[in-house]
N, CA, C and O of each residue as an XYZ file, in Angstrom:
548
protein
N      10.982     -0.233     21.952
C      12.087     -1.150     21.802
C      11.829     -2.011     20.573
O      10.988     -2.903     20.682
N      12.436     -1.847     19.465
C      12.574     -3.414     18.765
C      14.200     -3.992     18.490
O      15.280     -3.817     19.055
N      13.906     -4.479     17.750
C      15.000     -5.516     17.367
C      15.172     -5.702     15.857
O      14.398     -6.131     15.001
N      16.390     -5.258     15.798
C      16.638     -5.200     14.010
C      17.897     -5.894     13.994
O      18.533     -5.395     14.923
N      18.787     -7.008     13.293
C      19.493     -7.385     12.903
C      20.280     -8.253     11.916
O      20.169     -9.475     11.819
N      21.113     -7.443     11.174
C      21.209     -8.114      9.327
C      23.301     -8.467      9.574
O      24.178     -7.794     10.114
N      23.321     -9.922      8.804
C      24.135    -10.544      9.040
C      24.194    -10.908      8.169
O      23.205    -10.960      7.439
N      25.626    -11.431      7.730
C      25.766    -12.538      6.637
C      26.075    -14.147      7.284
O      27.062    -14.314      7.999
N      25.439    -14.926      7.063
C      25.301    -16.260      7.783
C      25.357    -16.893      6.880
O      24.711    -16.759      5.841
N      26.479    -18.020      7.250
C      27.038    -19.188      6.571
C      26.159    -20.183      6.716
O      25.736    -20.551      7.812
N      25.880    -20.603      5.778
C      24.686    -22.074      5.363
C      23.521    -22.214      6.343
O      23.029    -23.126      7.006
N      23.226    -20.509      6.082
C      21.829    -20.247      6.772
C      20.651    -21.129      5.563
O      20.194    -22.207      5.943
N      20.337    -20.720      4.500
C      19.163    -21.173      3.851
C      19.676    -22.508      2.455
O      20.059    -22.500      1.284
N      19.366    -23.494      3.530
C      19.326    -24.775      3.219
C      20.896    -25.413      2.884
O      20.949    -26.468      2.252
N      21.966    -24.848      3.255
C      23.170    -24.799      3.130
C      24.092    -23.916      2.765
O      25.317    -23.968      2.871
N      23.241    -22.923      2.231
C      24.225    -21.986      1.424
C      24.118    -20.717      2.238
O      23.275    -20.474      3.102
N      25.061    -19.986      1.845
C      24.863    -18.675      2.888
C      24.111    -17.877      2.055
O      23.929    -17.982      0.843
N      23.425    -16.542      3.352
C      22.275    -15.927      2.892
C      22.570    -14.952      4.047
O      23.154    -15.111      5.118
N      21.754    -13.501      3.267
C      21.927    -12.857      4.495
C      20.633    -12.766      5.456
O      19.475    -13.044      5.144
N      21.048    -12.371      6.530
C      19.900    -12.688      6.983
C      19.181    -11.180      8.046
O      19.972    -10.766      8.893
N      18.048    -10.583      7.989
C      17.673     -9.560      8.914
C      16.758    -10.444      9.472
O      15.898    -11.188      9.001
N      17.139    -10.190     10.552
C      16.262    -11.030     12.049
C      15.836     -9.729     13.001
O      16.556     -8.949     13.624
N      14.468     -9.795     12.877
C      13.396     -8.474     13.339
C      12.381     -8.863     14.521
O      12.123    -10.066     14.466
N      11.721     -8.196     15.584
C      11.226     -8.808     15.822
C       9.359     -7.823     15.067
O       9.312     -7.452     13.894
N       8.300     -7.647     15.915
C       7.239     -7.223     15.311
C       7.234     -5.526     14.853
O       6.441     -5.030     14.053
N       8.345     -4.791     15.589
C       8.550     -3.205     16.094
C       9.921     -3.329     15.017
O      10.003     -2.272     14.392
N      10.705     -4.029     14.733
C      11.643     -4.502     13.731
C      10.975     -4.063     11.953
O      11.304     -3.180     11.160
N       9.809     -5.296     11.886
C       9.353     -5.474     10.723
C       8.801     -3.994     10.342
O       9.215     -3.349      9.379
N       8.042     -3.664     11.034
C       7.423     -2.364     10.910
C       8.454     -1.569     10.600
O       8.474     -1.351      9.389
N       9.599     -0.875     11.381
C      10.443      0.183     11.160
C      11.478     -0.146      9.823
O      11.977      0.787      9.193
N      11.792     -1.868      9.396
C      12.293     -1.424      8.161
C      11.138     -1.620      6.985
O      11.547     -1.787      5.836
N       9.859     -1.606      7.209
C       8.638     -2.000      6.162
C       8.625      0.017      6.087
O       8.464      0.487      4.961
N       8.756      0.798      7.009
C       8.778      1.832      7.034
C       9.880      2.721      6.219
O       9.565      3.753      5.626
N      11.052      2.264      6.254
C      12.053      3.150      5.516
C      12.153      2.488      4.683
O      12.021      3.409      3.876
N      12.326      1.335      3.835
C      12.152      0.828      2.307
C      10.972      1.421      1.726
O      11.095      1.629      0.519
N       9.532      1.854      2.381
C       8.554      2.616      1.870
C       8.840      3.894      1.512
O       8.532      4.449      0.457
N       9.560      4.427      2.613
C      10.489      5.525      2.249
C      11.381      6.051      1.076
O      11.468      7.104      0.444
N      11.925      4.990      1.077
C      13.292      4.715      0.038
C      12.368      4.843     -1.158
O      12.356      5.833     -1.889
N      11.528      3.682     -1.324
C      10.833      3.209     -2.444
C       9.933      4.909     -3.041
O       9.498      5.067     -4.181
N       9.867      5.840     -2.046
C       9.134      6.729     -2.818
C      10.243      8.381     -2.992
O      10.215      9.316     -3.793
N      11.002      8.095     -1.944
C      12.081      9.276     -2.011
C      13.477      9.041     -2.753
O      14.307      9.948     -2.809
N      13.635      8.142     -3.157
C      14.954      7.101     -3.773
C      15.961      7.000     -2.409
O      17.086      6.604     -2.710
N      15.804      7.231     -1.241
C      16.724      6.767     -0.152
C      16.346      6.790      1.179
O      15.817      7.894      1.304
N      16.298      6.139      2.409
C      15.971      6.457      3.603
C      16.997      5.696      4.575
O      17.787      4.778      4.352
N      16.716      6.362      5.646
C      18.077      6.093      6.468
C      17.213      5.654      7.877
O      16.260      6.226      8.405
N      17.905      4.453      8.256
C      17.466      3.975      9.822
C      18.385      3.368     10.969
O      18.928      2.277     11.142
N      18.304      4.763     11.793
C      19.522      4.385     12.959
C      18.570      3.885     14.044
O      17.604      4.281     14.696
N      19.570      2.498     13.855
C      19.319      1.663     15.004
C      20.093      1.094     15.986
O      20.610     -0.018     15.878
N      20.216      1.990     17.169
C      21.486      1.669     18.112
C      22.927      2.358     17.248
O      23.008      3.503     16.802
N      23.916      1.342     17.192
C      24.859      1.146     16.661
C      24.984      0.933     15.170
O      26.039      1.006     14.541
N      23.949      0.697     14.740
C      24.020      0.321     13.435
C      23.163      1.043     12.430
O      22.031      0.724     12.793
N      22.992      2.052     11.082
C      22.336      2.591     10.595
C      22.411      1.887      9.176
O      23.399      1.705      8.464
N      20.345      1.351      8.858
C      20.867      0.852      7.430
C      20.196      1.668      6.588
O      19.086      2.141      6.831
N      20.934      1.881      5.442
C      20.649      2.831      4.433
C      20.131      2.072      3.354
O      20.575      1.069      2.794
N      18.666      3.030      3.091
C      18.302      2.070      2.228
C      18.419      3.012      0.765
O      18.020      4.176      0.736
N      18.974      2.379     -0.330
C      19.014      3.393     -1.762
C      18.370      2.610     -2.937
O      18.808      1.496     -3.221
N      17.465      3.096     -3.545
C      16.655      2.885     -4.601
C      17.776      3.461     -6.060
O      17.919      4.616     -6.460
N      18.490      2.067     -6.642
C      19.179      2.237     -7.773
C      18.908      1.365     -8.806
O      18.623      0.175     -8.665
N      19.026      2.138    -10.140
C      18.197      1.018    -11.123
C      19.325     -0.073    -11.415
O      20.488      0.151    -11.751
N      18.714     -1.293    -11.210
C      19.575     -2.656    -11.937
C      20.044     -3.033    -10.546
O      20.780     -4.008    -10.699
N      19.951     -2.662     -9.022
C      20.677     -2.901     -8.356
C      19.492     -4.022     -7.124
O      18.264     -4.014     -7.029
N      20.491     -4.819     -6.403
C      19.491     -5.612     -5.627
C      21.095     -6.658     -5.146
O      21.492     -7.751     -5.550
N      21.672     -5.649     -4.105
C      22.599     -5.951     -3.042
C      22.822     -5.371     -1.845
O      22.573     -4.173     -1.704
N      23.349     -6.172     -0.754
C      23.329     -5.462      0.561
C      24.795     -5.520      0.877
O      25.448     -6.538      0.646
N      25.325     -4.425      1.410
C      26.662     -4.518      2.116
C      27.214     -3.814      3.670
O      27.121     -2.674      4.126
N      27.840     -5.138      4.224
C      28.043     -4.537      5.291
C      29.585     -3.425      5.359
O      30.646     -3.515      4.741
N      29.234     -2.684      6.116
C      30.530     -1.674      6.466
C      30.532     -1.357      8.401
O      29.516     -1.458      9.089
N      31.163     -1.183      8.647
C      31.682     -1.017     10.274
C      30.326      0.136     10.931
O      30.504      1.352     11.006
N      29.268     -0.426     11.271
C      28.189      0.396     11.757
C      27.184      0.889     10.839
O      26.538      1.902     11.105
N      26.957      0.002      9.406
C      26.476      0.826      8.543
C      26.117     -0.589      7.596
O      27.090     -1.308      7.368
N      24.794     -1.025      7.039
C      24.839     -1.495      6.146
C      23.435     -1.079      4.843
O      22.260     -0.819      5.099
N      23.953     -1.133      3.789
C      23.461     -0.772      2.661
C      23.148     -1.303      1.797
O      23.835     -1.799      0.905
N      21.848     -1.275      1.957
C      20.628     -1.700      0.615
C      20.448     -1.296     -0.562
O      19.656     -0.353     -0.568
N      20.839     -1.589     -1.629
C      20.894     -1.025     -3.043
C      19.818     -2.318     -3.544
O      19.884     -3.540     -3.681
N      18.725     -1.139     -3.733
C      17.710     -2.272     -4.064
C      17.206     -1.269     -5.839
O      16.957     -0.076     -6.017
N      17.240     -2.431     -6.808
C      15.866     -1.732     -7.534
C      14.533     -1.526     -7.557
O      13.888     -2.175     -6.733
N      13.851     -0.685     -8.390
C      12.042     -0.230     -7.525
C      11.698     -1.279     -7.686
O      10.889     -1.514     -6.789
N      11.860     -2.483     -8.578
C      10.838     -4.081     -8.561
C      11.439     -4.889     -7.075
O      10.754     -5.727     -6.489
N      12.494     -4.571     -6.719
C      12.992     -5.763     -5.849
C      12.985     -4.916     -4.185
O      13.112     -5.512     -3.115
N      12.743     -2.924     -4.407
C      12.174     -2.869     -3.373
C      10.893     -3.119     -3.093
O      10.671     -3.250     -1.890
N       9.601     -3.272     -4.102
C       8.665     -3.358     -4.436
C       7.939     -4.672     -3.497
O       6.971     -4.722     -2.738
N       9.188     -5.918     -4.100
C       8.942     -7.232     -3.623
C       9.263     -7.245     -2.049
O       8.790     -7.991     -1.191
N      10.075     -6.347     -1.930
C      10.784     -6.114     -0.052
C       9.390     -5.875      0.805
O       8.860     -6.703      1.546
N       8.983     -4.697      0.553
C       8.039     -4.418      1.075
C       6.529     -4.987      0.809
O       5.508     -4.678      1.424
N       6.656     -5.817     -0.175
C       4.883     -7.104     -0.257
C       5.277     -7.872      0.658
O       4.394     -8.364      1.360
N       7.029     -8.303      1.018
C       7.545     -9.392      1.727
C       6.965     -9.230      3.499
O       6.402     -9.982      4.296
N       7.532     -7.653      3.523
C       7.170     -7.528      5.136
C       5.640     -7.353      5.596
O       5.118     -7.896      6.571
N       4.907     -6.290      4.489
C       3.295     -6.305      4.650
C       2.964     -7.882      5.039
O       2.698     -8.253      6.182
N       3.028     -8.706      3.920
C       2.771    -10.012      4.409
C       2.688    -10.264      5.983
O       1.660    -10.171      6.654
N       4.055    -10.625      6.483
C       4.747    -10.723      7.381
C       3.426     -9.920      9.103
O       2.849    -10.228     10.146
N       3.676     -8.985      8.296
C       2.681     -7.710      9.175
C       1.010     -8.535      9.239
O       0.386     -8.906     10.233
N       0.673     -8.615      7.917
C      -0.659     -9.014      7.967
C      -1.040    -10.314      8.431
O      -1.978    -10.490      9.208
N      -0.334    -11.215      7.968
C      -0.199    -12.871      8.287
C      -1.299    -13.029      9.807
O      -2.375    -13.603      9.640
N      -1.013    -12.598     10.951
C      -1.691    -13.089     11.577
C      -0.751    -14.210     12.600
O      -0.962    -14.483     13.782
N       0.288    -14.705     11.731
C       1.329    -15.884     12.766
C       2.204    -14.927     13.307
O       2.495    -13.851     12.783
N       2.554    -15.304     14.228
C       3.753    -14.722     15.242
C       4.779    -14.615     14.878
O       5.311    -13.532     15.119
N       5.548    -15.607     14.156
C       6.379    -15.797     14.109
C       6.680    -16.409     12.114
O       5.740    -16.740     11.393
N       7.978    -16.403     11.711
C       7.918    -17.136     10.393
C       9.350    -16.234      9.805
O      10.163    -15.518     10.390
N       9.232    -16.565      8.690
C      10.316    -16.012      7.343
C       9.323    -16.087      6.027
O       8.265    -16.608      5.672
N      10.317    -15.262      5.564
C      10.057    -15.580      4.175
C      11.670    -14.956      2.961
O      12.418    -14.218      3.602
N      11.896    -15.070      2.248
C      12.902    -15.273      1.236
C      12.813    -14.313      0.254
O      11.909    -14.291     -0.582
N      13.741    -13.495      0.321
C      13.784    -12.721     -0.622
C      14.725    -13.025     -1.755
O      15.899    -12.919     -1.401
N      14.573    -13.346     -2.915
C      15.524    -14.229     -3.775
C      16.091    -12.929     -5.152
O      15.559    -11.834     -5.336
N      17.045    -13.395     -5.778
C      17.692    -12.919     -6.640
C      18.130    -11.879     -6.611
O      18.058    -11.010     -7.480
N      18.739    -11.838     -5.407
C      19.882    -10.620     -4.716
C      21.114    -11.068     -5.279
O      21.360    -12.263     -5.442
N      22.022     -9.994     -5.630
C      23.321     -9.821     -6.744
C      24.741    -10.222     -5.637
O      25.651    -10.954     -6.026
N      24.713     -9.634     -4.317
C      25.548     -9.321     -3.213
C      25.313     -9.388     -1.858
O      24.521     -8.453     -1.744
N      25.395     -9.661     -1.191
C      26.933    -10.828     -1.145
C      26.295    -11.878     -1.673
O      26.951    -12.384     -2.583
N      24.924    -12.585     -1.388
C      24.724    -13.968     -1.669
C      23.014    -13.520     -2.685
O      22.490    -12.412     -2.803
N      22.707    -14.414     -3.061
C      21.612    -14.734     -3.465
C      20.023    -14.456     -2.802
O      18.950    -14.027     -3.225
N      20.403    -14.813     -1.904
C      19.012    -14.716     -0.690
C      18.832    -14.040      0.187
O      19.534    -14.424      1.122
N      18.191    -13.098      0.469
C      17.977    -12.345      1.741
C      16.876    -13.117      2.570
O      15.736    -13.284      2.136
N      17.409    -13.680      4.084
C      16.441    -14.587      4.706
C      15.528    -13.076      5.747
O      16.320    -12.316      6.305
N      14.115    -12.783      5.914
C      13.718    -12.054      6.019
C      12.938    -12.927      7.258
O      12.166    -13.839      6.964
N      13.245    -12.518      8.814
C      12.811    -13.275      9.657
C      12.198    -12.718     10.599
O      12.418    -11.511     10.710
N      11.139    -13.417     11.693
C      10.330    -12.265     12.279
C      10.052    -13.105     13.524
O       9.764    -14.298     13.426
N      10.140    -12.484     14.678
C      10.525    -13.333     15.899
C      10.762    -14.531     15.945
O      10.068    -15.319     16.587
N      11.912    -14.894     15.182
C      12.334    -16.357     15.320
C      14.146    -16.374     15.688
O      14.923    -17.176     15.169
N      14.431    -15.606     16.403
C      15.183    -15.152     16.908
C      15.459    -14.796     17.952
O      16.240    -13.845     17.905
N      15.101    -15.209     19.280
C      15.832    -14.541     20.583
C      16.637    -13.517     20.823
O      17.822    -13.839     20.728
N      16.495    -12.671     21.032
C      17.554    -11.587     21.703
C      18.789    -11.604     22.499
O      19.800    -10.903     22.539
N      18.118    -13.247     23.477
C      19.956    -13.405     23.839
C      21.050    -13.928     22.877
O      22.272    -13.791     22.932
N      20.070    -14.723     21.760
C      21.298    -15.235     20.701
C      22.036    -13.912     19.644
O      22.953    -14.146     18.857
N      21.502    -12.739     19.812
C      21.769    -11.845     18.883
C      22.816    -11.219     19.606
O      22.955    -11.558     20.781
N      23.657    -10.282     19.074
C      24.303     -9.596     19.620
C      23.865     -8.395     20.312
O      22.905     -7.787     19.837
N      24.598     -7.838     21.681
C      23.679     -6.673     22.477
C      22.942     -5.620     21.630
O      21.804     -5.453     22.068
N      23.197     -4.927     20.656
C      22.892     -4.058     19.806
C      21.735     -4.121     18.825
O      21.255     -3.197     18.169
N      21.282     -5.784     18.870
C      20.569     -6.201     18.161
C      19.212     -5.526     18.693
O      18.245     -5.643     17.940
N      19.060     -4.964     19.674
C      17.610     -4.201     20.236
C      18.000     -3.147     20.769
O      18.978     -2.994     21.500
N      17.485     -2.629     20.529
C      17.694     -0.693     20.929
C      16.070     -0.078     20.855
O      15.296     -0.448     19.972
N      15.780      0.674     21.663
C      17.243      1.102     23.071
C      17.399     -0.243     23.796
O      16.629     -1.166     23.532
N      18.234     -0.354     24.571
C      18.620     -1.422     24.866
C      17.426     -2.053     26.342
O      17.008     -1.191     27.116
N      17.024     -3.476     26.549
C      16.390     -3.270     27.487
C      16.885     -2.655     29.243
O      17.983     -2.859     29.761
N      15.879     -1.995     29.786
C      16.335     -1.974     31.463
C      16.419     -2.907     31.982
O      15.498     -3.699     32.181
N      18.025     -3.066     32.457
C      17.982     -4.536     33.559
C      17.469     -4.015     34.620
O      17.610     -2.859     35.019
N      16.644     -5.178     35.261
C      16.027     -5.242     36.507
C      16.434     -5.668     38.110
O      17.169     -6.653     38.177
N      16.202     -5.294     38.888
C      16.967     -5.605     40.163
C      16.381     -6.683     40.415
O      16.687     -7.333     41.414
């Protein structure tokens, strides 16, 4: 089970909107996994639940867009480069929990907020964890 979920959020980072992927530890790993991907095949694809994000290695590019079940990473090799030092970090750190900022993104906004169990699952939407958990009697 993890938890993967990328949003565009209004005056998420420090007022301004940013997008935001909210992961939890099984999260970080599986997209630290297909941007590694991307970063060496020029594309990788990760279906999660309802939602599959595609990641594409294009030169000059460093935007994300959402579409109806589908969102897409057009990253260049320096800014997938920086994606994946972002999540290793994240991985290695040792804290539970945290962010960190991925800056000088073209689309939609400026900032990709890159977050790692600081997020609850009931505040996310159902889809936000897959497979979904077993309710219990």
């Amino acid at each position: 089970m993890s938890l993967i979920h990328a949003e565009l959020a209004e005056k998420l980072d420090s007022g301004h909107d940013a997008v935001l992927l909210a992961m939890d530890d099984a999260g970080v790993n599986e997209v630290l996994a297909a941007v590694t991907q991307a970063a060496q095949d020029g594309s990788a694809r990760l279906d999660h639940g309802a939602t599959t994000h595609l990641f594409r290695i294009e030169a000059g590019a460093a935007g994300v867009e959402f579409h109806d079940g589908a969102v897409v990473w057009r990253l260049d090799s320096a800014k997938a480069a920086e994606l994946i030092q972002l999540l290793n970090s994240m991985v290695d750190s040792g804290i539970p929990e945290g962010h960190h900022y991925l800056e000088g993104m073209s689309t939609p906004t400026e900032t990709v907020v890159l977050s790692r169990n600081e997020h609850p699952p009931n505040l996310l939407p159902p889809d936000a964890v897959f497979p979904p958990p077993t309710p219990t009697c």
